[in-house]
PyMOL commands that place a pseudoatom at each C-alpha (Angstrom):
pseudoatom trace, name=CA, resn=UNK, resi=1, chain=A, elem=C, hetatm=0, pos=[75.130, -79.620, 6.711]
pseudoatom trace, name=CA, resn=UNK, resi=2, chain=A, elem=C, hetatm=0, pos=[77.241, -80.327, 9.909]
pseudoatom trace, name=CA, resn=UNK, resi=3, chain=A, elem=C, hetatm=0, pos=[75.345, -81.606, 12.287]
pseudoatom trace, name=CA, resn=UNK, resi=4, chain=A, elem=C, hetatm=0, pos=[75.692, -80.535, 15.971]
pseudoatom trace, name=CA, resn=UNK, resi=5, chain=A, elem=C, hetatm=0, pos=[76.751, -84.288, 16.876]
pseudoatom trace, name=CA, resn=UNK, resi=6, chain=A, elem=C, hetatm=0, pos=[79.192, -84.448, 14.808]
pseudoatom trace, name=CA, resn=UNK, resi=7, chain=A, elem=C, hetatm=0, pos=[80.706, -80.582, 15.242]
pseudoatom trace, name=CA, resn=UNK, resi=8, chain=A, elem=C, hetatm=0, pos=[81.154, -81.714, 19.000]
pseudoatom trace, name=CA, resn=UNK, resi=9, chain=A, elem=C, hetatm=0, pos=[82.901, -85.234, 18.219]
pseudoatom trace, name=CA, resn=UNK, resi=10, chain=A, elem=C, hetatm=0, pos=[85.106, -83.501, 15.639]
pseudoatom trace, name=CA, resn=UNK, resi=11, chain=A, elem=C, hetatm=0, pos=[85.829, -81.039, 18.777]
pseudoatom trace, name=CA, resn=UNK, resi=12, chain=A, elem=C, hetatm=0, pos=[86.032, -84.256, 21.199]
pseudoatom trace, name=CA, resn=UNK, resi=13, chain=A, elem=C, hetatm=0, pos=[88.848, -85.843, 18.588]
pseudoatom trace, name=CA, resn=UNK, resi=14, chain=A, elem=C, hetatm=0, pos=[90.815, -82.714, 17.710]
pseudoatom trace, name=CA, resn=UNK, resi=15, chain=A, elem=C, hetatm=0, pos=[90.974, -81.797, 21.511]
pseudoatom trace, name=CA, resn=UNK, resi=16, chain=A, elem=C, hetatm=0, pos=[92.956, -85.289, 22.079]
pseudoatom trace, name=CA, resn=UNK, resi=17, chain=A, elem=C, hetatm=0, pos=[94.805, -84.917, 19.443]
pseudoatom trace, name=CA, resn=UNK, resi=18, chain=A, elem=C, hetatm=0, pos=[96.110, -81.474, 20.632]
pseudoatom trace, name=CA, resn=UNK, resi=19, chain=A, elem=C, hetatm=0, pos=[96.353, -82.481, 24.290]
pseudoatom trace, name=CA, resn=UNK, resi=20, chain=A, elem=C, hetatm=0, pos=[98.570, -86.186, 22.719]
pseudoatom trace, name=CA, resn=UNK, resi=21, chain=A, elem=C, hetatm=0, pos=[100.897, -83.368, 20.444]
pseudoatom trace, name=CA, resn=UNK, resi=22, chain=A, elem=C, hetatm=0, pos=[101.771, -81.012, 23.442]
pseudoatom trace, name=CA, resn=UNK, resi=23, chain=A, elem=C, hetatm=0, pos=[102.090, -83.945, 25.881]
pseudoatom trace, name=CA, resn=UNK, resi=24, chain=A, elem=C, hetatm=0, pos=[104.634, -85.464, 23.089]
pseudoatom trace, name=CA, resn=UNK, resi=25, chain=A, elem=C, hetatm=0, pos=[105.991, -82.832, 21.757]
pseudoatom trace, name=CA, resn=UNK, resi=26, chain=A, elem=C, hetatm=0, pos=[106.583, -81.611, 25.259]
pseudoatom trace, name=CA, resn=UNK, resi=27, chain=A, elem=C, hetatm=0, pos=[108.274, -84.798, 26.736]
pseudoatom trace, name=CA, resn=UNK, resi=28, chain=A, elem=C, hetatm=0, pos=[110.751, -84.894, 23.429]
pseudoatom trace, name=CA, resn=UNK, resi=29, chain=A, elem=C, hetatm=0, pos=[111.326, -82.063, 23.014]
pseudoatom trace, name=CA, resn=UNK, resi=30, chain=A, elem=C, hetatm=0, pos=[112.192, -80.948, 26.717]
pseudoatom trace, name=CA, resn=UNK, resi=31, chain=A, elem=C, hetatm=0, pos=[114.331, -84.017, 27.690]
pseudoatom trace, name=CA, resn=UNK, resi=32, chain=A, elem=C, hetatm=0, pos=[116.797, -83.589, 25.347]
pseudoatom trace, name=CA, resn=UNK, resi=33, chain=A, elem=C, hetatm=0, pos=[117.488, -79.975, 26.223]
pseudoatom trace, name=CA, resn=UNK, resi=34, chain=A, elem=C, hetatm=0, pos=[117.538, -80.711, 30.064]
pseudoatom trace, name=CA, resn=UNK, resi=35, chain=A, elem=C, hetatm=0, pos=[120.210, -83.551, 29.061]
pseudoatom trace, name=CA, resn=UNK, resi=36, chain=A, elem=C, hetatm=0, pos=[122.034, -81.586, 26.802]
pseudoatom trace, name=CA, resn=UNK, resi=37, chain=A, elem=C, hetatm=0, pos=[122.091, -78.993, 29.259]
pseudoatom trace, name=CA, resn=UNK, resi=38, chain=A, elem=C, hetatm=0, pos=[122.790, -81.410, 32.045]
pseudoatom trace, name=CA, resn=UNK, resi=39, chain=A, elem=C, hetatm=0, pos=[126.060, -82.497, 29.559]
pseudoatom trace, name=CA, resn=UNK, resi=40, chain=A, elem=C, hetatm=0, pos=[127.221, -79.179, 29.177]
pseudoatom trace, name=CA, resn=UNK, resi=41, chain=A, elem=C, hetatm=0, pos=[126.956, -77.884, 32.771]
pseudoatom trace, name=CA, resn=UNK, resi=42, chain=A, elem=C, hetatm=0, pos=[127.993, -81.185, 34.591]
pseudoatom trace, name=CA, resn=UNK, resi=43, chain=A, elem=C, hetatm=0, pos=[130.831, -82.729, 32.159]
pseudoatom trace, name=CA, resn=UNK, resi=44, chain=A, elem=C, hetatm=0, pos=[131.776, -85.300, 34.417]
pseudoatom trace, name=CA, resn=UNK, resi=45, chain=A, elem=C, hetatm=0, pos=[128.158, -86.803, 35.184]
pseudoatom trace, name=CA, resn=UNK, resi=46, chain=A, elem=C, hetatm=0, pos=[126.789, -90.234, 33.821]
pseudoatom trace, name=CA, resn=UNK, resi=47, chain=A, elem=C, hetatm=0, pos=[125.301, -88.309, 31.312]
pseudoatom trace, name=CA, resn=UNK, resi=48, chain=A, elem=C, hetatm=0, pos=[128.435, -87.271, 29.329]
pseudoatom trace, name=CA, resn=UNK, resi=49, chain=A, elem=C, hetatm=0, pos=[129.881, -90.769, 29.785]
pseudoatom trace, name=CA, resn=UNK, resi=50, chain=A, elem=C, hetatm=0, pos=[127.351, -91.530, 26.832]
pseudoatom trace, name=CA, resn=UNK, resi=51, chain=A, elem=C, hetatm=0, pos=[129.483, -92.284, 23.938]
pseudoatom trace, name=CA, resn=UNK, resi=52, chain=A, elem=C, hetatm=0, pos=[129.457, -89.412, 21.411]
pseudoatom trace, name=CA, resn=UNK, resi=53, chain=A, elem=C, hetatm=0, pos=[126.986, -91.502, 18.465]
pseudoatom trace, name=CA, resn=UNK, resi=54, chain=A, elem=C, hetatm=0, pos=[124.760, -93.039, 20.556]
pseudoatom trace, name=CA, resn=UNK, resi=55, chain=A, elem=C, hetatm=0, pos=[124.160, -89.828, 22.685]
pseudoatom trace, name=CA, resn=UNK, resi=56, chain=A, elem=C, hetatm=0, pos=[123.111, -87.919, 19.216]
pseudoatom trace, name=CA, resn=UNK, resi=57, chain=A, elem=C, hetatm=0, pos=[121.190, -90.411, 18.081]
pseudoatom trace, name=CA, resn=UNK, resi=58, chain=A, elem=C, hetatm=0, pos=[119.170, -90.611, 20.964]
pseudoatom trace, name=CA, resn=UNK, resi=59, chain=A, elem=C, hetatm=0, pos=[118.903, -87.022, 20.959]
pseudoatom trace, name=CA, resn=UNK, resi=60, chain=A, elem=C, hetatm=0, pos=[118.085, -87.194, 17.552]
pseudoatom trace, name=CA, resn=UNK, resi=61, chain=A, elem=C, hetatm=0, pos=[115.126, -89.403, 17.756]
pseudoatom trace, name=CA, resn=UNK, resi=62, chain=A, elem=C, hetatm=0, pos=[114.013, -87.642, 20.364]
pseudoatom trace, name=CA, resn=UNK, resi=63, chain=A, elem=C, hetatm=0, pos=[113.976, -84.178, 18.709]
pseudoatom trace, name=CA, resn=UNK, resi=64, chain=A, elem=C, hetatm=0, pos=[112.531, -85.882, 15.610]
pseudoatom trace, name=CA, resn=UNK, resi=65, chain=A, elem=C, hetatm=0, pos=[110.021, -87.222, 17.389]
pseudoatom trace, name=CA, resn=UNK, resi=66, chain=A, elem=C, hetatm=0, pos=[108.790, -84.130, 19.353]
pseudoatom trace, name=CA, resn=UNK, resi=67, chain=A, elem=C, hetatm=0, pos=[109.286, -82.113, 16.235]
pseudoatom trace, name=CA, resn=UNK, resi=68, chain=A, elem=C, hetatm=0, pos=[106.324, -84.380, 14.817]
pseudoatom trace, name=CA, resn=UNK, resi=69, chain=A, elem=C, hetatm=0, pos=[104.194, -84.635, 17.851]
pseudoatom trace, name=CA, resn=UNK, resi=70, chain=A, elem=C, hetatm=0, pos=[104.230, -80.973, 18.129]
pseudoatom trace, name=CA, resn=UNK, resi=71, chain=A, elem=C, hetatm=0, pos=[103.430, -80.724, 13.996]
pseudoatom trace, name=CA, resn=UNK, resi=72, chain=A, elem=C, hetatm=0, pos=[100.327, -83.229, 15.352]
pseudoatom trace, name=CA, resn=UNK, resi=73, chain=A, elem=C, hetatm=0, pos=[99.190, -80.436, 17.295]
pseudoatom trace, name=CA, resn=UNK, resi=74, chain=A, elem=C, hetatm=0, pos=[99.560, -77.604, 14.751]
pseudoatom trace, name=CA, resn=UNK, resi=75, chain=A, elem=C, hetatm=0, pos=[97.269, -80.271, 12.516]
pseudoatom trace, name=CA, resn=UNK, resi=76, chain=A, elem=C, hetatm=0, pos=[94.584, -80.979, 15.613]
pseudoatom trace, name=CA, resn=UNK, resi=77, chain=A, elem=C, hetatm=0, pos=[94.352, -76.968, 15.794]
pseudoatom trace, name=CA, resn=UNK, resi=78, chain=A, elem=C, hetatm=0, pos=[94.228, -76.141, 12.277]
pseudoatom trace, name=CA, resn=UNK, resi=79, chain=A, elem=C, hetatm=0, pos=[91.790, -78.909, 11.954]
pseudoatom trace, name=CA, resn=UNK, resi=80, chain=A, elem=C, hetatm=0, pos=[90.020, -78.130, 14.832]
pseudoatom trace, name=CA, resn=UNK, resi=81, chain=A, elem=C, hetatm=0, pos=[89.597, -74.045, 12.964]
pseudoatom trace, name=CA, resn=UNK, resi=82, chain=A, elem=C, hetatm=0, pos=[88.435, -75.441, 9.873]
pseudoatom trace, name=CA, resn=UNK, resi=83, chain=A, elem=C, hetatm=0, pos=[85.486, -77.635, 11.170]
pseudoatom trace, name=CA, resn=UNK, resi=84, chain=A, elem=C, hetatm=0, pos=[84.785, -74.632, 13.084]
pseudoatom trace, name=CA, resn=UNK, resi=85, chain=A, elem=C, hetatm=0, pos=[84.440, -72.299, 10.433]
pseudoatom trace, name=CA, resn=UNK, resi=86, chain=A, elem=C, hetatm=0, pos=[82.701, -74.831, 7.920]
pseudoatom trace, name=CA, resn=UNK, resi=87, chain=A, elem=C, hetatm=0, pos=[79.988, -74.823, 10.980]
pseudoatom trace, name=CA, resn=UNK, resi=88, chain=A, elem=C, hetatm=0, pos=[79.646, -71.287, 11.232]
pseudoatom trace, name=CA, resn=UNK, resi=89, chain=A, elem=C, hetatm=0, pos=[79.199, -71.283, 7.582]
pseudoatom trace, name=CA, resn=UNK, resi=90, chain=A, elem=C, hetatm=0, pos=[76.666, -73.308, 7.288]
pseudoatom trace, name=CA, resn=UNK, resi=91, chain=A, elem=C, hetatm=0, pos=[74.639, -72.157, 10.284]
pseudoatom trace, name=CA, resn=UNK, resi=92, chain=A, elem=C, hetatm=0, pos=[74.987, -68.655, 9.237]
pseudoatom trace, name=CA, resn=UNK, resi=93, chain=A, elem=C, hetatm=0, pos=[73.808, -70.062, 5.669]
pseudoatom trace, name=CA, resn=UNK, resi=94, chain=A, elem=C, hetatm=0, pos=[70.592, -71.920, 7.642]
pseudoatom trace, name=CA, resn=UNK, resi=95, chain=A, elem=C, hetatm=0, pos=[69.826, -68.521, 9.853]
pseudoatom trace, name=CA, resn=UNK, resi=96, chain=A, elem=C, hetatm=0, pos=[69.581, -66.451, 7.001]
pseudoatom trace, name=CA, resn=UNK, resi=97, chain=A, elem=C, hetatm=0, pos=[67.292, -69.001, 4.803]
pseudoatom trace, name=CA, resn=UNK, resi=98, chain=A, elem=C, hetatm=0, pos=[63.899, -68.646, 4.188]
pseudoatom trace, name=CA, resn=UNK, resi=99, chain=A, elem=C, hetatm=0, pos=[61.402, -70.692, 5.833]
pseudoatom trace, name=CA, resn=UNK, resi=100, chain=A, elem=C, hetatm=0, pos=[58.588, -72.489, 3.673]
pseudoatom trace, name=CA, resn=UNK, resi=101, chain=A, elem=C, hetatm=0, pos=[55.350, -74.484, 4.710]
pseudoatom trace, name=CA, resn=UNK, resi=102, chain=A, elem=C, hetatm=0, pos=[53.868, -76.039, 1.628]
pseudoatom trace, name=CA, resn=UNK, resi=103, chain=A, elem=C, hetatm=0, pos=[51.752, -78.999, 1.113]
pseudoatom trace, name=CA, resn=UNK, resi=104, chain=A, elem=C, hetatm=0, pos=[53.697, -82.355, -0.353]
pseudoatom trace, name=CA, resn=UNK, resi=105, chain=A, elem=C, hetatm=0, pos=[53.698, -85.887, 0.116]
pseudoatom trace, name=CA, resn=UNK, resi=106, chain=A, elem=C, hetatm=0, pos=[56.691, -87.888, 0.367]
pseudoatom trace, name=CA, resn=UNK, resi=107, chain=A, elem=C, hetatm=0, pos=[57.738, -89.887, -2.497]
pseudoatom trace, name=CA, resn=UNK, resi=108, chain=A, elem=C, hetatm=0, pos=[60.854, -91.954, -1.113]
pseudoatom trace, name=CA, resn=UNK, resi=109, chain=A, elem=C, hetatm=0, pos=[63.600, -92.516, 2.310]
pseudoatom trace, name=CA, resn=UNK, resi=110, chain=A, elem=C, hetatm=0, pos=[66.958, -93.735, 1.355]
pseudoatom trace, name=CA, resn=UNK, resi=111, chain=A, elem=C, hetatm=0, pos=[68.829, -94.728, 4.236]
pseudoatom trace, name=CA, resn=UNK, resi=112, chain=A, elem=C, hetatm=0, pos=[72.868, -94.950, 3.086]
pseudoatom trace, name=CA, resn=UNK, resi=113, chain=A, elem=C, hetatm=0, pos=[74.773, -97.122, 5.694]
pseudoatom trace, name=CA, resn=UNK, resi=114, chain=A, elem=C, hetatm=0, pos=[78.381, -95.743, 6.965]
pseudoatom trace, name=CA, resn=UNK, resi=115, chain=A, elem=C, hetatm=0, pos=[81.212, -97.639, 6.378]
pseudoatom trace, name=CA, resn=UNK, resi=116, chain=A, elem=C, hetatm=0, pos=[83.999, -96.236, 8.438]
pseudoatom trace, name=CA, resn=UNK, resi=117, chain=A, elem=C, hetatm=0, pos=[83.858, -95.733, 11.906]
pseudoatom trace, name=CA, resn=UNK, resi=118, chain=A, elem=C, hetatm=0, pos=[84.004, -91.895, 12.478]
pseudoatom trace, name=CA, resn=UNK, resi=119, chain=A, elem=C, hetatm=0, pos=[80.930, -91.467, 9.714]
pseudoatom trace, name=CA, resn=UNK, resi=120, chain=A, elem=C, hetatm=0, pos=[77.616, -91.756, 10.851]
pseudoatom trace, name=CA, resn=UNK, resi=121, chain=A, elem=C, hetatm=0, pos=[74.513, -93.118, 8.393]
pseudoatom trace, name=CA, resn=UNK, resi=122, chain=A, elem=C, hetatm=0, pos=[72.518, -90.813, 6.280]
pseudoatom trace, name=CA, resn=UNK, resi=123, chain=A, elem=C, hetatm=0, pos=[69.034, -90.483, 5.460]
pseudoatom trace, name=CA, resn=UNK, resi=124, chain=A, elem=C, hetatm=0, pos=[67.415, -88.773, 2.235]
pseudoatom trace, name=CA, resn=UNK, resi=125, chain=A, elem=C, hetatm=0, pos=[63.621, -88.208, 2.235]
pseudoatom trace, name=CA, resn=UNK, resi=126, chain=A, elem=C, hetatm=0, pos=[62.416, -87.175, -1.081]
pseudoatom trace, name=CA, resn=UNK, resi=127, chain=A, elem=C, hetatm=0, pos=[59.025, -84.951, -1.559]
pseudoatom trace, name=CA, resn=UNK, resi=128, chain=A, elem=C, hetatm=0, pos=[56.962, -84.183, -4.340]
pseudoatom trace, name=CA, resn=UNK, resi=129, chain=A, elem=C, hetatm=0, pos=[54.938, -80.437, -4.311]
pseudoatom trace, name=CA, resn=UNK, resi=130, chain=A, elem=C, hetatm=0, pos=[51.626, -80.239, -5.698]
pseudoatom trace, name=CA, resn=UNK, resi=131, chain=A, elem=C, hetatm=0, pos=[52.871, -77.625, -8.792]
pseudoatom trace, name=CA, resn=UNK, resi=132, chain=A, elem=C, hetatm=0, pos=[55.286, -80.378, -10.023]
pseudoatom trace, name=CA, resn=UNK, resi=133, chain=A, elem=C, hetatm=0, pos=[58.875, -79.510, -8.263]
pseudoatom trace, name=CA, resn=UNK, resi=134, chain=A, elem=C, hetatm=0, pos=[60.598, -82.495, -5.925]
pseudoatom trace, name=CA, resn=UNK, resi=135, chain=A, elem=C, hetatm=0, pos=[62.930, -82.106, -3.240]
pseudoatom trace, name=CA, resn=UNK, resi=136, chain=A, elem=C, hetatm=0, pos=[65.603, -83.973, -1.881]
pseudoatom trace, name=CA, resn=UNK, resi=137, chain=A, elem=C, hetatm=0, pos=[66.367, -83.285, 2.248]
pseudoatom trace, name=CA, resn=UNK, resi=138, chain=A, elem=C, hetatm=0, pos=[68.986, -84.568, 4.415]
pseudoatom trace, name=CA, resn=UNK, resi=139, chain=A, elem=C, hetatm=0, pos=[66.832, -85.798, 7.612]
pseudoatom trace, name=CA, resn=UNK, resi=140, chain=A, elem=C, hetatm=0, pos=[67.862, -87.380, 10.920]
pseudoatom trace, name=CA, resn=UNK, resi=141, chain=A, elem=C, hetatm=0, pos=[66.956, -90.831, 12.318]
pseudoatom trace, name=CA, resn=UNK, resi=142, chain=A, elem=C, hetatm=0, pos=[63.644, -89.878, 14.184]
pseudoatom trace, name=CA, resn=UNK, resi=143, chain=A, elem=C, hetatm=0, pos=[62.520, -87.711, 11.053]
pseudoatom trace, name=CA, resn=UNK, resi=144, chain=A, elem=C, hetatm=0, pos=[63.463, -90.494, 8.363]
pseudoatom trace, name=CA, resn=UNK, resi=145, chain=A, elem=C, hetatm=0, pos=[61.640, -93.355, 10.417]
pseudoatom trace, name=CA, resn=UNK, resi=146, chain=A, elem=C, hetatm=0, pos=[58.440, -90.932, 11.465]
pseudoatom trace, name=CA, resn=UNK, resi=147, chain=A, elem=C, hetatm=0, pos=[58.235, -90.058, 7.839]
pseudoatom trace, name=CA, resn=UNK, resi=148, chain=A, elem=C, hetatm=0, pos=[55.750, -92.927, 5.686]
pseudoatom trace, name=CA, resn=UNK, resi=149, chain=A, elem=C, hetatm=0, pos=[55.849, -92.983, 1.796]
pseudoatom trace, name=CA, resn=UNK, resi=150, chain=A, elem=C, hetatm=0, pos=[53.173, -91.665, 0.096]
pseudoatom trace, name=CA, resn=UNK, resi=151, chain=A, elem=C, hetatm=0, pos=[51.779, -89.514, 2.689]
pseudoatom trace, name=CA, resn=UNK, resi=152, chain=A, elem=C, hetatm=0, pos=[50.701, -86.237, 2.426]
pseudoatom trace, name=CA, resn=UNK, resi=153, chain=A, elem=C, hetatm=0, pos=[51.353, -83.072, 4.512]
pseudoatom trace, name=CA, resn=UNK, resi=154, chain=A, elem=C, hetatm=0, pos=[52.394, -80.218, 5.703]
pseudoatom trace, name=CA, resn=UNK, resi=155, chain=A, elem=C, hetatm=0, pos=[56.300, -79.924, 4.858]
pseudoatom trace, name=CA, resn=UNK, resi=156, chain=A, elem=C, hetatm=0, pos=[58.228, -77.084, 6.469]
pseudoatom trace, name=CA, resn=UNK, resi=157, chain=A, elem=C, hetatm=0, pos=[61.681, -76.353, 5.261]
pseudoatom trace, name=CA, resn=UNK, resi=158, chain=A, elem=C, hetatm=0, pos=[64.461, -73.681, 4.805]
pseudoatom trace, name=CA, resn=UNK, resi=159, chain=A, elem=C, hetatm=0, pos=[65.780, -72.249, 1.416]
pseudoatom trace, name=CA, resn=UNK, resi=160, chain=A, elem=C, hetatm=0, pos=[69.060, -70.220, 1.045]
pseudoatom trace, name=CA, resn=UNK, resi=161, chain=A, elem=C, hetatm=0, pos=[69.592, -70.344, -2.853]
pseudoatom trace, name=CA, resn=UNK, resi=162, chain=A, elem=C, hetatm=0, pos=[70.468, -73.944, -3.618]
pseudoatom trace, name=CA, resn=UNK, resi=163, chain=A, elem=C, hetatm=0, pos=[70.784, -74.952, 0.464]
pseudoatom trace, name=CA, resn=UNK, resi=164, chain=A, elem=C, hetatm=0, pos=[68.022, -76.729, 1.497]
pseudoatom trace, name=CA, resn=UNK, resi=165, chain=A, elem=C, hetatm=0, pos=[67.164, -77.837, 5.179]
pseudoatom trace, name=CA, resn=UNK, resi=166, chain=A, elem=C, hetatm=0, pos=[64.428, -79.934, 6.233]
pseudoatom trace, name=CA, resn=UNK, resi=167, chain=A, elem=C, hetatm=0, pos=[62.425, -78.629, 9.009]
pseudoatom trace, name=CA, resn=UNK, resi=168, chain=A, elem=C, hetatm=0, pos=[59.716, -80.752, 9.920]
pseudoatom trace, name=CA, resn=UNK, resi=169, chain=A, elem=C, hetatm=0, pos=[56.349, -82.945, 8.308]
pseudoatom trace, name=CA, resn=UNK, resi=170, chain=A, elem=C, hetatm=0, pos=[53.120, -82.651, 9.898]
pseudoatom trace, name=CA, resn=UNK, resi=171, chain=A, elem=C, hetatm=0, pos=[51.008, -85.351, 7.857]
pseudoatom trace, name=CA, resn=UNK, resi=172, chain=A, elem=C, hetatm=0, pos=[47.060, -85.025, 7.299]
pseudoatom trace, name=CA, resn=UNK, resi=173, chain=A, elem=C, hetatm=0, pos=[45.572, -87.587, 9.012]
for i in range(1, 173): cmd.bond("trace and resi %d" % i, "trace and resi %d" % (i + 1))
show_as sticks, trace
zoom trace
């Protein structure tokens, strides 16, 4: 599941990207048509002095590179709606689940280090119910280090078909 951290970095990077794209695509694309109109309009300026090649090559490479800057933006939105949508997904997949409170005891924590940057690490807890079944959850920090192997408990999750979400562990003490 998409956690609410990292719907609202996604957000945070998409928004830049966007905001860089316009800003780009913007500065290309509009100073070559102010200097092409600025040619066409004013003939005898410093402008139109410009040797023929190097005045469409510069044009060029400017064009080109607003052209991209704005396809950067069309990316950061369309990436932007797809994040969005996988969210909504899966939080209309969590509202609709079916809580559970049954009694377990937890059989292991795996803790998977990121290696990149933009990933954060995950934690697995693992739980055993008393009429033989095991479950695997994805848990946060706090939940993963609160939670002691082979302790027993209450365990409250939510079940939507093969979605599972860990809810909380209240151990018997």
């Amino acid at each position: 599941m998409i956690t609410q951290a990292e719907y609202r970095s996604a957000i945070r990077r998409y928004r830049a990207l966007f905001c860089y794209g316009i800003f780009v695509g913007v500065l290309f694309v509009g100073i070559p048509i102010v200097v092409l109109i600025h040619i066409f309009y004013f003939p005898d300026s410093l402008a139109a002095t410009l040797s023929y090649n190097i005045r469409n090559v510069a044009i060029g490479i400017w064009v080109m590179t607003g052209v991209g800057a704005l396809g950067i933006s069309i990316r950061a939105i369309y990436g932007l709606l797809v994040k969005m949508a996988a969210y909504k997904r899966e939080a209309a997949i969590y509202f609709n689940a079916i809580e559970h409170r049954i009694h377990a005891y937890v059989v292991s924590k795996m803790h998977q280090q990121s290696i990149g940057a933009d990933e954060e690490d995950k934690y697995h807890a693992a739980f055993d119910f008393f009429d033989g079944q095991r479950k695997s959850f994805i848990v946060n920090a706090s939940q993963y280090n609160s939670l002691i192997e082979k302790e027993t408990g209450l365990l409250i999750y939510k079940q939507n078909g093969m979605h599972l979400f860990f809810g909380d562990f209240h151990p018997q003490r």
